[in-house]
N, C-alpha and C positions, 0 to 999 in steps of 0.2 A: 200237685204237691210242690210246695216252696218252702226253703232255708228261711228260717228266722234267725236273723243276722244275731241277735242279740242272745242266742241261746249258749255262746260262750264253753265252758266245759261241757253243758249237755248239747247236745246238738236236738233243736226245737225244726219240729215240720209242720208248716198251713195244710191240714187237706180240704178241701172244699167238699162238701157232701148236700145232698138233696136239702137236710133238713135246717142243718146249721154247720157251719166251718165248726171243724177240729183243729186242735194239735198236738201230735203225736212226739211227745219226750225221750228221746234216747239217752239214758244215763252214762255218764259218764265211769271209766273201766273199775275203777275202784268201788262203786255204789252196787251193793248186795242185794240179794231180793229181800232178805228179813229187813234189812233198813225200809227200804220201801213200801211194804208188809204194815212197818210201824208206821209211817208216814200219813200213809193212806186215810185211815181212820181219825187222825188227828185233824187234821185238813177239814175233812168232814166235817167234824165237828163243830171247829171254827166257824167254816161255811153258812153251818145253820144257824146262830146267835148274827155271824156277820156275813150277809152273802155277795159282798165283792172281794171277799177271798176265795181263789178261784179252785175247788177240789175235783178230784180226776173223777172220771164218768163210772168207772168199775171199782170195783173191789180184787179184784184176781191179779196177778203179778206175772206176766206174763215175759220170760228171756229167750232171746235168739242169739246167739253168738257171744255170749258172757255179759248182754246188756240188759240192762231191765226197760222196757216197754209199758207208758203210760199216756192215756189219753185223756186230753182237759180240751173243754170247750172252750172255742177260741172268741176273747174278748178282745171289739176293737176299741182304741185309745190311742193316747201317746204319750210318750215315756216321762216318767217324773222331773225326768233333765231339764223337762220345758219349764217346766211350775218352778216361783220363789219359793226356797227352800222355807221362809214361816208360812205360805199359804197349802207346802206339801205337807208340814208337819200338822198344821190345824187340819186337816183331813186324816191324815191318820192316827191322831190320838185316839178318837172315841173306837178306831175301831181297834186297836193294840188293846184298848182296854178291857172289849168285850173279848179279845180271845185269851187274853190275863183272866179273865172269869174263867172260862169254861176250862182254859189249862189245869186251874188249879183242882176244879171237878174230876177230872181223870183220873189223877193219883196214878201215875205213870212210871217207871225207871227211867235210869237211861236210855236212848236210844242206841241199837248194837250199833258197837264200835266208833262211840263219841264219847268225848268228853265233856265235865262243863269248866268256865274259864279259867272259874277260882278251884279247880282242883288240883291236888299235889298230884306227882311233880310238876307245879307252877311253869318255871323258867328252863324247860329243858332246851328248848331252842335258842336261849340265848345261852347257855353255857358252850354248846356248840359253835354258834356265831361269834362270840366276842374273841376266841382263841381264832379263830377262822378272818375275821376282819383285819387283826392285829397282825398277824403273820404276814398277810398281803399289801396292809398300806402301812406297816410298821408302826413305831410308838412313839411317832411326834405328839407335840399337844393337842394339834387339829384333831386327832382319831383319841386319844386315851382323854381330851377334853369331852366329848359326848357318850364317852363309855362310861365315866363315872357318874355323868348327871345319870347316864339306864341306871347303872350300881346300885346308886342311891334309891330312883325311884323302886324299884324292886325291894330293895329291904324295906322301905315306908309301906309298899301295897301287902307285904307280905306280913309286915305286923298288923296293921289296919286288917286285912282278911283273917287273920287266924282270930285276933281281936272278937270282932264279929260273929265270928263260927261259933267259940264258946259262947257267946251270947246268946247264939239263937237269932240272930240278926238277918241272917240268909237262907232262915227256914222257907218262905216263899220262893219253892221254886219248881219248875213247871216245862211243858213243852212252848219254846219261843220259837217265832220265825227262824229267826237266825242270821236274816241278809237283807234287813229294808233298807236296800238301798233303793236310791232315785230307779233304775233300770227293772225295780220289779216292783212298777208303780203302774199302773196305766190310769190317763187322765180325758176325761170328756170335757168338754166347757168349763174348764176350772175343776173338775169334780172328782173324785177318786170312783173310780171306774172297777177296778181289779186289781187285787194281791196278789202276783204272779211266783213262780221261782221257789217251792218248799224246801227244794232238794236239802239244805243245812238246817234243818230243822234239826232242833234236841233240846234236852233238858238243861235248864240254865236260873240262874236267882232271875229273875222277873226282872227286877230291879237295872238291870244291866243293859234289856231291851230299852228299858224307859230313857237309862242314862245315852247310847247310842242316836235319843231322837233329840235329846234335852241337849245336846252338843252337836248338832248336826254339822252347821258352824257359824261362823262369827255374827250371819246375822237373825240366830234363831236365839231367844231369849229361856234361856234355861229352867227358870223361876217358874217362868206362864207354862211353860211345857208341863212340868210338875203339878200346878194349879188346873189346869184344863184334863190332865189322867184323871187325878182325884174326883172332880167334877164329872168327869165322862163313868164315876164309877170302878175305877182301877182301883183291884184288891190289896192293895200296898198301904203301908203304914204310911199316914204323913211327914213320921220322924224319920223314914225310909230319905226324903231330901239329900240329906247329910252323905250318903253316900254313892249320890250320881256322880258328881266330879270322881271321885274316886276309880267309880268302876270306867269312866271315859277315859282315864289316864290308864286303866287296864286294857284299853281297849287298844286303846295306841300301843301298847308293850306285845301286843299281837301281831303287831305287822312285822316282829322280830323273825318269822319265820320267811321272810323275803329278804334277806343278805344272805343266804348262802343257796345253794344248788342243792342237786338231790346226792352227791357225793358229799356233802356238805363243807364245798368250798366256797367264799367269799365272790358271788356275783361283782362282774366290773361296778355295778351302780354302787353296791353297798357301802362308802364311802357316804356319798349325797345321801343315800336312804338314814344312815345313822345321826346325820345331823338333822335332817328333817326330825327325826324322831324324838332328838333330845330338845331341839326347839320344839314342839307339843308338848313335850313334858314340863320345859319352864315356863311355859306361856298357858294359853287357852288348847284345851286339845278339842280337833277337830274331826267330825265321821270323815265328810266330803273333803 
């Protein structure tokens, strides 16, 4: 048995077995068995429309010392990191798209003890933070200059999202991955291999997944992104467009909950972290 380096908050195990390598997921302390309970079944399902999404071998939930224990079959490759980010994303459109299908077939809740992005209380980690940042690097223009552009953009997403709601604009919405990033990618000869990493899986507007692939960054063209879901069959309105930049500029107002600590003091970085942030927001926002 061997550490998969890249197992990060879960800790990921190689076992080598007769028939075919496993790997054995230890969850990380906060992940419940009913989260993973839910998980389970979703995955699957994905699997079977798209099967280099990788679903665990059982169905039973199985905890030893307050962790949840799950076993997936171990696919080799190598990490998205390698692949240019448009030749990663042209592999994963058709298949985000095929689990954009089946998502919406489920007709799901939430998943226990998640949220989705656009749900109120929206900003509660920045209310936390921005009193928390102030207080330690004080109110020059350096720090109350990148507070206001957050300010701003927060009141814009927040009328833009309520907007929408009454509309009905954000009724597509569904169980998404929740974390394609490059690292829960694996790649053969150019080739998308396997969708690693469920663990953040939950219900979320569809639309949000798309937007996170449509901005990956500067050298993935947004337009084609949108153009190639549709084509690949993604259940989304075309007029749906309109609100990728949107939901990627929410997506950036997520990393708000990295300036402060778990007593919710102002981390040394947060400083640098709040200008990075306000530069996404004036500029192009970017996943990677």
């Amino acid at each position: 048995m061997s550490l998969l380096a890249e197992g990060l908050l879960n800790q990921s195990w190689k076992i080598e077995c007769s028939d075919h390598d496993r790997v054995l997921r230890v969850s990380r302390s906060e992940r419940t068995p009913e989260q993973v309970a839910y998980e389970l079944p979703v995955v699957r399902a994905w699997a079977e429309a798209a099967p280099v999404v990788v679903a665990a071998e059982h169905e039973d939930v199985p905890v030893v010392d307050d962790r949840v224990l799950t076993i997936f079959p171990y696919v080799k490759g190598f990490s998205g990191l390698s692949m240019a980010s448009p030749d990663r994303t042209r592999e994963l459109i058709p298949v985000v798209a095929a689990m954009h299908r089946v998502s919406l077939g489920l007709d799901l809740r939430q998943r226990p003890g998640f949220t989705s992005i656009d749900e109120q209380p929206r900003w509660a980690d920045w209310t936390v933070a921005r009193s928390a940042v102030i207080e330690r690097f004080g109110r020059g223009a350096d720090i109350l200059g990148p507070v206001s552009v957050i300010d701003q953009a927060i009141e814009e997403l927040d009328q833009q999202l309520d907007r929408w709601t009454t509309a009905g604009r954000l009724a597509d919405r569904a169980p998404i991955h929740g974390d394609l990033n490059p690292r829960n990618q694996l790649y053969l000869e150019d080739s998308l291999v396997a969708i690693i990493d469920t663990d953040d899986l939950r219900v979320d507007p569809l639309v949000w997944e798309v937007a996170n692939l449509a901005y990956t960054d500067l050298d993935v063209d947004p337009g084609r992104v949108w153009r190639d879901y549709l084509e690949a069959g993604g259940p989304l309105d075309p007029a749906d467009e309109e609100l990728l930049l949107p939901f990627a500029r929410l997506g950036v107002l997520g990393e708000l909950r990295w300036l402060t600590d778990a007593d919710g003091a102002a981390v040394h970085t947060a400083d640098q972290t709040l200008f990075d942030l306000a530069a996404a927001l004036t500029g192009r926002p970017t996943r990677d």
